[in-house]
C-alpha positions in Angstrom: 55.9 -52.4 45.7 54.4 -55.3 43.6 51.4 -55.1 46.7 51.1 -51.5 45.5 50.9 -52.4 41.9 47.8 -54.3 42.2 45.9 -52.7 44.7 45.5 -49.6 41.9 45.4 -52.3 38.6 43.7 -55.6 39.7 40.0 -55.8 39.0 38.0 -53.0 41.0 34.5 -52.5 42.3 34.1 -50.7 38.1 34.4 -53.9 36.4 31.0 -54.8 37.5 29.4 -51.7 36.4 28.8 -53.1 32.8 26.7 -56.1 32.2 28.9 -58.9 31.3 28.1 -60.0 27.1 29.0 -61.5 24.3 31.3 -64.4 24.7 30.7 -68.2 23.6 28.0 -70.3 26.0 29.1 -74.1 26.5 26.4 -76.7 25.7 25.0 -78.8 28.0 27.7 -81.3 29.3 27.5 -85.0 27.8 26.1 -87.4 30.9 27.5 -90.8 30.1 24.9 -94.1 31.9 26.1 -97.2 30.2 28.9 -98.4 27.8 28.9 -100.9 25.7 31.6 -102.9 23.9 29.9 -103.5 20.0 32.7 -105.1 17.6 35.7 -107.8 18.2 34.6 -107.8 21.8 35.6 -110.4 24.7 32.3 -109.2 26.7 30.2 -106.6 27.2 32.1 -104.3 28.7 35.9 -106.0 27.6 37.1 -104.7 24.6 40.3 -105.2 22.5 42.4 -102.8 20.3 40.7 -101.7 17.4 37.2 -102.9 19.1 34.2 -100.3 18.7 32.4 -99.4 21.7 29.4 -97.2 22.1 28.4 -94.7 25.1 24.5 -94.3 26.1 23.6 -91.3 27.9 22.3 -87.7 27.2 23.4 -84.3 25.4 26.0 -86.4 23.2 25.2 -84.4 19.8 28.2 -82.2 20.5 30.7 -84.6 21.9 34.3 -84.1 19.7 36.5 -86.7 21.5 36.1 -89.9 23.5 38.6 -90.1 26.2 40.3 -94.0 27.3 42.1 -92.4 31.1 43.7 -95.5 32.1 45.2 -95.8 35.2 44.9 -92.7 37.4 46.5 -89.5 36.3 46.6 -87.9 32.2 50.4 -89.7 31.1 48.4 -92.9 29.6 44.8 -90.8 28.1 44.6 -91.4 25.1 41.8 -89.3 22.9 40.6 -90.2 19.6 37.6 -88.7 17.6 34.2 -89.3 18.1 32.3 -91.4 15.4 28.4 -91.2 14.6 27.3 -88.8 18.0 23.7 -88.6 18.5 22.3 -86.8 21.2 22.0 -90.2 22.9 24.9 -92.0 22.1 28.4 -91.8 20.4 30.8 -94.4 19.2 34.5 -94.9 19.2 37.3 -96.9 18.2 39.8 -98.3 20.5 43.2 -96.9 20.1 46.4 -99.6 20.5 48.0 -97.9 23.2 44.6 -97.6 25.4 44.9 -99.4 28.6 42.3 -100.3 30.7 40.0 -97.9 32.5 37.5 -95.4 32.7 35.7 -93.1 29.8 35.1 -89.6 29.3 33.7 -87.4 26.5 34.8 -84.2 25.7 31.8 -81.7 24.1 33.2 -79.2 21.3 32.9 -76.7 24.3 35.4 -78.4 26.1 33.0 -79.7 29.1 34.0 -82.8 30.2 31.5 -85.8 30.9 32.0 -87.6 34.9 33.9 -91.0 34.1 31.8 -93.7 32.9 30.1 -95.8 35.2 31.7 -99.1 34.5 35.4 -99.1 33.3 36.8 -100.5 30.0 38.4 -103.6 30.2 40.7 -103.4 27.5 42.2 -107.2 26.7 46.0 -106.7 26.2 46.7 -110.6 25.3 44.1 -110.0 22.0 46.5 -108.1 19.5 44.9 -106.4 16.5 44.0 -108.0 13.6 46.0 -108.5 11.0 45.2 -106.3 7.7 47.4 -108.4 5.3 48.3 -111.8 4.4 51.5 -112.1 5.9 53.2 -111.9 2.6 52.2 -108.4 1.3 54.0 -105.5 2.9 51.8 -102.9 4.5 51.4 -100.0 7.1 48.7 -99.6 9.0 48.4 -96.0 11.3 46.9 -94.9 14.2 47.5 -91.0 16.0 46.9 -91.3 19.4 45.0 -88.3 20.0 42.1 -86.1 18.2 43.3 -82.5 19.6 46.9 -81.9 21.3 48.3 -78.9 23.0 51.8 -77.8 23.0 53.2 -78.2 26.6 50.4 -80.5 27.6 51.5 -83.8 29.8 50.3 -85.7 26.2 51.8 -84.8 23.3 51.2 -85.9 20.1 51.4 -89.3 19.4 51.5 -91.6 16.6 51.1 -96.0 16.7 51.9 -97.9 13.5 52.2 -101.4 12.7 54.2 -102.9 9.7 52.2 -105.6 7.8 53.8 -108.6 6.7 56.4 -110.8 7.3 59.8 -109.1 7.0 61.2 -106.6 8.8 61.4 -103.6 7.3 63.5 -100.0 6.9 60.5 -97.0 8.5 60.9 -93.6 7.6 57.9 -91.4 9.7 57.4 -87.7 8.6 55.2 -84.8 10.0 53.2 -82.8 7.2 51.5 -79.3 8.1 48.4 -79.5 6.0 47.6 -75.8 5.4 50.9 -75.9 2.9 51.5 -79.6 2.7 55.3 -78.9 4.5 56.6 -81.8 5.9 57.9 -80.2 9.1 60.2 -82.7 11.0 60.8 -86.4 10.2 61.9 -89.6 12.5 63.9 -92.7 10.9 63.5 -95.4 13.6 65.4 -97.6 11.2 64.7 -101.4 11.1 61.2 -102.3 12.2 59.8 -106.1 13.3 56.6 -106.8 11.4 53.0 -106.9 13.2 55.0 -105.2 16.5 53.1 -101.7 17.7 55.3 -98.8 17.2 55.2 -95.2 18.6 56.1 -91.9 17.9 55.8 -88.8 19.9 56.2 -84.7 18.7 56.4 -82.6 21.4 55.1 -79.4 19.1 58.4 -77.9 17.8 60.6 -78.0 14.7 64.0 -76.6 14.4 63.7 -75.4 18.0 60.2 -73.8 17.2 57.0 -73.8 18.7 54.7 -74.5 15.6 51.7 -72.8 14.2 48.2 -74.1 15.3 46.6 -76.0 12.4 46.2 -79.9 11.5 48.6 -81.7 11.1 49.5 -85.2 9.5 51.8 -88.4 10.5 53.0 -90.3 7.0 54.7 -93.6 7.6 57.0 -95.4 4.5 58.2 -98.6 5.0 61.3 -100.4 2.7 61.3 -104.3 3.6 64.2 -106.4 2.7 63.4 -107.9 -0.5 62.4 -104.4 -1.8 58.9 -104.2 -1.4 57.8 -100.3 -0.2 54.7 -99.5 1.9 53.0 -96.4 2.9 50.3 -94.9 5.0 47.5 -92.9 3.7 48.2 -89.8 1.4 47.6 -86.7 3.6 44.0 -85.3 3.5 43.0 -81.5 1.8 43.2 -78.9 4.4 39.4 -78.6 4.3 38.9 -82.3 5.1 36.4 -82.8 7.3 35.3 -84.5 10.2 38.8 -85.4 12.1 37.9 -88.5 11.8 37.6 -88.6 8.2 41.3 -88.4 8.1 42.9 -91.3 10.3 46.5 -90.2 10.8 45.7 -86.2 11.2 45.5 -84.2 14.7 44.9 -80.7 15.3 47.7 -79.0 17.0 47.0 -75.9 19.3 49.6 -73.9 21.3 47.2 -72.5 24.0 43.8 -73.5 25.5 40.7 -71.9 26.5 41.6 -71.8 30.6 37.6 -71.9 31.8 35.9 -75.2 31.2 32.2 -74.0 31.5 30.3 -71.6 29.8 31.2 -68.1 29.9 30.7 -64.5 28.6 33.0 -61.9 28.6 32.9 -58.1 30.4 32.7 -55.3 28.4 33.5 -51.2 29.4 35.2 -51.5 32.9 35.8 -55.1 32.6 37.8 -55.1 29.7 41.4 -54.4 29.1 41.9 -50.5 29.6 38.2 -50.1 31.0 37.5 -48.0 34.4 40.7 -46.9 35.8 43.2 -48.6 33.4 41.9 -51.9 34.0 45.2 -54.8 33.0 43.1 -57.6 32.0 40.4 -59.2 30.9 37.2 -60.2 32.8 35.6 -63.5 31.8 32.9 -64.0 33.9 32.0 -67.6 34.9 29.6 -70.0 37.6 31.5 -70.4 40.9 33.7 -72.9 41.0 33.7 -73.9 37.1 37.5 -75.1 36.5 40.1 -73.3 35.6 43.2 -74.7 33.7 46.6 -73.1 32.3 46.4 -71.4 29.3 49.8 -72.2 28.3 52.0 -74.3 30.1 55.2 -73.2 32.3 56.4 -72.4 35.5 54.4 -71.1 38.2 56.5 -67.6 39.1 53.4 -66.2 42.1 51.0 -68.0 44.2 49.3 -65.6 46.6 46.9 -63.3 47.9 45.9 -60.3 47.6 42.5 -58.0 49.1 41.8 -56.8 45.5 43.3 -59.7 43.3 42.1 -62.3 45.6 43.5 -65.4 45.4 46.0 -65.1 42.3 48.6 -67.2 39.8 50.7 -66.0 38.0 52.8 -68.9 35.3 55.9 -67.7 32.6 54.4 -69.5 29.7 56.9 -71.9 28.1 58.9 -70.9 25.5 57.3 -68.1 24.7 57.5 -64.2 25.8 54.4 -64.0 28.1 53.2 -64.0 31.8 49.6 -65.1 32.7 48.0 -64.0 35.6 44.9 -65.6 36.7 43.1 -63.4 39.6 39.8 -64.2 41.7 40.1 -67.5 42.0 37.7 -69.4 44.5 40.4 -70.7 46.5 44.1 -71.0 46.7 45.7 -72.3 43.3 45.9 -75.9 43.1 49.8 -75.5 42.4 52.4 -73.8 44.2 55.6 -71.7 43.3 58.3 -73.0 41.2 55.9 -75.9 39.9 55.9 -76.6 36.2 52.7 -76.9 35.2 51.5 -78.2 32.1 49.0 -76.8 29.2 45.2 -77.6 30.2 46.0 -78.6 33.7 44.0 -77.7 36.4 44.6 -74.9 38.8 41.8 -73.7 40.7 38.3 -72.8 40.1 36.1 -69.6 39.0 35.6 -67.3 41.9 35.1 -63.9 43.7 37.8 -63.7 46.1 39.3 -59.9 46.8 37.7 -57.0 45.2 35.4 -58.5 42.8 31.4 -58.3 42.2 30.5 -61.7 40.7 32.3 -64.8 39.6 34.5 -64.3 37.1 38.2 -64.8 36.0 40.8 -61.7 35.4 43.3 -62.7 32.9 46.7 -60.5 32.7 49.0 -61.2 29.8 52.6 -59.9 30.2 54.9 -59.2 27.2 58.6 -59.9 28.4 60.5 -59.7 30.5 57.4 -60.4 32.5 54.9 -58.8 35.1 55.4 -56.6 37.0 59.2 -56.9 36.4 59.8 -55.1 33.4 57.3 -56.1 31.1 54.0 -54.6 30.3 50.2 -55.8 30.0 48.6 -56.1 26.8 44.9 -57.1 25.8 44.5 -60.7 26.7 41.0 -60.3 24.7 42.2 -61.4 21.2 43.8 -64.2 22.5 40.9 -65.4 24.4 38.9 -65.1 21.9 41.1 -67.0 19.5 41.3 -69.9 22.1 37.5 -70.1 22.6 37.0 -70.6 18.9 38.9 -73.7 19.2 39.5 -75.4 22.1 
């Protein structure tokens, strides 16, 4: 039956007959060729937490966020603003929690720079400078991360030191700036001075995903003797850049899933085009990567002659089914994985019953596809995520 279903609603040879427009084009992608530690250094390329370093190379204007990867794999990334870009070179501050390893820069578009050709040596014997005099209680906050996604491997993520030389009572609260809520709040309790802290938020309050927005991480501190200490006051909503506003993030609960320039298909290749066309086409270069939208588990893996090779993944804690069809080859996760938000899973392509590379995008209302549920436009959404991420 579900084999049924999609030969007569997965993308057909109409979609092609209108021209794919409109949609956003990606820049050029940044193209990193040297890096340079600049400030509190231990050599050229060795830097130390809170050092500046600067990355030479091409197409930079547009670069949002400077990447630290660490070892291999995404658990220790740690993304923070970019400061000054030029179109041939950006600067960046070295988060605490960086570890040593390579660099990448991430345009505004989303295209992501190879890793830089020499790693960071990051020097973790060297700890940050102290801000005080040892007798004056302060706070001194870092968020580890420029954008976040709900469901992604890194979530949000603040460090903070307490100045001084007592220990001190910490209090850390999360403050939606479009209404100036505080949302959720941590009390770690007794804190030892000049000793890193963390703090993660996984994107929920109450049980709640939360809205997509900036948010804000406020640490008070309460030291023995009485002395009280806190972080910057929040920034307006309207502040502007990110990095304007150390301590702020932008949350988002889904991402854009191609990372490359695209357009997107009108008439047959849009929801309800041609013979009651299910999704959405987004048409794409071959083999430009694909991630999850939304995070979750994957339900299908499979092929199909009109789908080609398809995906489809429950998105966590939330109503919806995504199904991902054409891709170049077979998904780069199987059935029953949990994948997370901005992962990769395969690659633009024109497997099955397609003309041209592009990616058809299903979304399911509960309880899901093709088991109850039924497809809605996935166009609005798309182009929410675009405009953002």
């Amino acid at each position: 039956m579900l084999g049924l279903c999609l030969a007569g609603l997965a993308t057909g040879p109409a979609a092609a007959a209108t021209p794919p427009t409109g949609g956003a084009q990606a820049g050029p992608t940044p193209a990193m060729r040297a890096l340079i530690c600049r400030t509190a250094c231990a050599g050229v390329s060795v830097a130390r937490a809170g050092s500046r370093i600067r990355v030479k190379g091409r197409a930079l204007k547009a670069v949002d966020s400077v990447v630290f990867q660490g070892a291999p794999g995404s658990a220790d990334d740690v993304s923070v603003a970019a400061l000054r870009p030029h179109k041939k070179w950006v600067e960046a501050r070295v988060p605490r929690t960086a570890v040593s390893g390579p660099v990448v820069l991430v345009s505004v578009d989303g295209a992501e720079s190879a890793p830089s050709p020499v790693p960071l040596t990051i020097d973790p014997a060297a700890p940050p400078a102290s801000g005080g005099d040892g007798a004056t209680l302060g706070i001194d906050v870092e968020v580890q991360g420029n954008r976040v996604f709900y469901g992604a491997e890194r979530m949000a993520q603040v460090s903070y030191l307490v100045r001084g030389s007592q220990p001190a009572n910490v209090a850390v609260e999360l403050i939606r700036l479009s209404d100036g809520i505080a949302i959720t709040r941590w009390e770690p309790g007794l804190v030892a001075p000049e000793t890193p802290q963390t703090v993660t938020w996984d994107g929920t309050a109450g049980g709640k995903v939360q809205r997509d927005g900036r948010y804000f991480f406020r640490v008070f501190a309460t030291s023995a003797s009485g002395a009280t200490a806190s972080s910057a006051q929040a920034p307006a909503p309207a502040a502007t850049p990110p990095a304007a506003s150390p301590g702020s993030f932008l949350f988002q609960r889904h991402i854009f899933p191609i990372r490359g320039a695209h357009t997107f298909g009108t008439g047959a290749a849009a929801f309800g085009g041609g013979r009651g066309h299910q999704g959405q086409d987004t048409f794409a270069k071959c083999g430009t990567p694909l991630v999850a939208a939304r995070g979750g588990v994957v339900k299908f893996k499979q092929y199909h002659s009109r789908a080609g090779n398809y995906i489809v993944i429950d998105g966590e804690n939330e109503g919806y089914d995504y199904a991902y069809m054409h891709l170049r080859d077979a998904a780069l996760v199987d059935e029953g994985d949990h994948v997370y938000t901005g992962q990769p899973i395969g690659f633009v392509g024109d497997t099955g019953h397609a003309d041209g590379c592009h990616l058809h995008l299903e979304v399911w209302k509960a309880p899901g596809w093709y088991s109850g549920g039924h497809p809605i436009d996935p166009l609005p959404f798309l182009l929410a995520w675009d405009k953002t991420s």
